[in-house]
C-alpha positions in Angstrom: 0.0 0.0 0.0 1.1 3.7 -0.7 1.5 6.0 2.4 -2.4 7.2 1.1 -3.9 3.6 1.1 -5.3 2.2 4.0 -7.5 -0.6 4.8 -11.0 -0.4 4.6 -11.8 -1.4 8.2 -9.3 1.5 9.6 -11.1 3.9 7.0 -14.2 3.0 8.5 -13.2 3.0 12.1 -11.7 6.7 11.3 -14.9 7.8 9.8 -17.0 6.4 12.6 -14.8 8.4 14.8 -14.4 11.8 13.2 -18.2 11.7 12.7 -19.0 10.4 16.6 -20.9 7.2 15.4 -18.6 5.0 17.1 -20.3 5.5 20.7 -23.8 5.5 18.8 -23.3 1.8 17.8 -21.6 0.7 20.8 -24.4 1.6 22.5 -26.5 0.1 20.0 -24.8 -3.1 20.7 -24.8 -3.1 24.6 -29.2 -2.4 23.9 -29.3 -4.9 21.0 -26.9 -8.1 23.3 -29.2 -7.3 26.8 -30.9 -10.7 26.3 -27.5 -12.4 25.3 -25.0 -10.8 28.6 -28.1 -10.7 31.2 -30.1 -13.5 29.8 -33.4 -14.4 29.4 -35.5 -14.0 32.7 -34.0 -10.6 33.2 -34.5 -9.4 29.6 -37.9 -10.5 30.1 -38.4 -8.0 32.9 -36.5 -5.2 31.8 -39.1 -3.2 29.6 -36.8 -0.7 28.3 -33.8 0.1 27.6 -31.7 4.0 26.9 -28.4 5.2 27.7 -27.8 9.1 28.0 -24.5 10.8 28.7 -22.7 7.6 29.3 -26.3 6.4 32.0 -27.8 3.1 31.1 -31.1 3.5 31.9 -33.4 0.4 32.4 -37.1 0.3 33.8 -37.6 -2.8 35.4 -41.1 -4.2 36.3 -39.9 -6.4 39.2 -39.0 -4.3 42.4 -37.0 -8.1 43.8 -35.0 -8.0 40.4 -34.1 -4.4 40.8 -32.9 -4.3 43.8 -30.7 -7.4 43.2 -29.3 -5.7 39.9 -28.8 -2.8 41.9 -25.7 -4.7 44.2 -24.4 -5.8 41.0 -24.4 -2.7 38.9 -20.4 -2.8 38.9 -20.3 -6.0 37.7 -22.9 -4.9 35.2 -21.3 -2.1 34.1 -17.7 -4.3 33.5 -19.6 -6.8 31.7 -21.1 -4.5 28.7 -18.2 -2.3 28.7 -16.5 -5.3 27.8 -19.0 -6.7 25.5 -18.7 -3.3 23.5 -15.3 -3.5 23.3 -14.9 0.2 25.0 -16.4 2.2 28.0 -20.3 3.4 27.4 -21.5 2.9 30.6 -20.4 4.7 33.5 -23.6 4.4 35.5 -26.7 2.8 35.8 -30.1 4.2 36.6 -32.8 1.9 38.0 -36.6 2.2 37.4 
């Protein structure tokens, strides 16, 4: 390749970047792999699903399951950081 060439994943990866999509779709993927990271039973509770300003927020209609996700929110938080393959979540906000 010439000094000018590059690849077009690092092209894409740049645009993404200059043009701030990047975070958009990793917090796209942390929404769309809920079910797949938390599994079933609690994707079936959780009835939405939004992050804001680096906030996942999730509204929960089961006050037992809320509170329990609430002691692990670190762990949480690790977990889909990881998953998107760079930090999105900083907090989580439980309703």
């Amino acid at each position: 390749m010439s000094s000018n060439e590059q690849s077009l994943k690092s092209a894409i990866g740049e645009f993404l970047k200059v043009s701030r999509l990047s975070g958009r779709l990793a917090e796209q993927k942390i929404i769309d792999g809920w079910e797949k990271h938390m599994g079933k039973m609690i994707a079936k509770h959780t009835k939405q699903i939004s992050i804001s300003n680096k906030k996942l927020f999730l509204h929960l209609d089961s006050a037992p399951l809320r509170q329990e996700l609430f002691y692990s929110r670190e762990k949480i938080i690790k977990m889909l950081n990881e998953g998107a393959g760079e930090e999105v979540i900083q907090e989580i906000v439980f309703r």
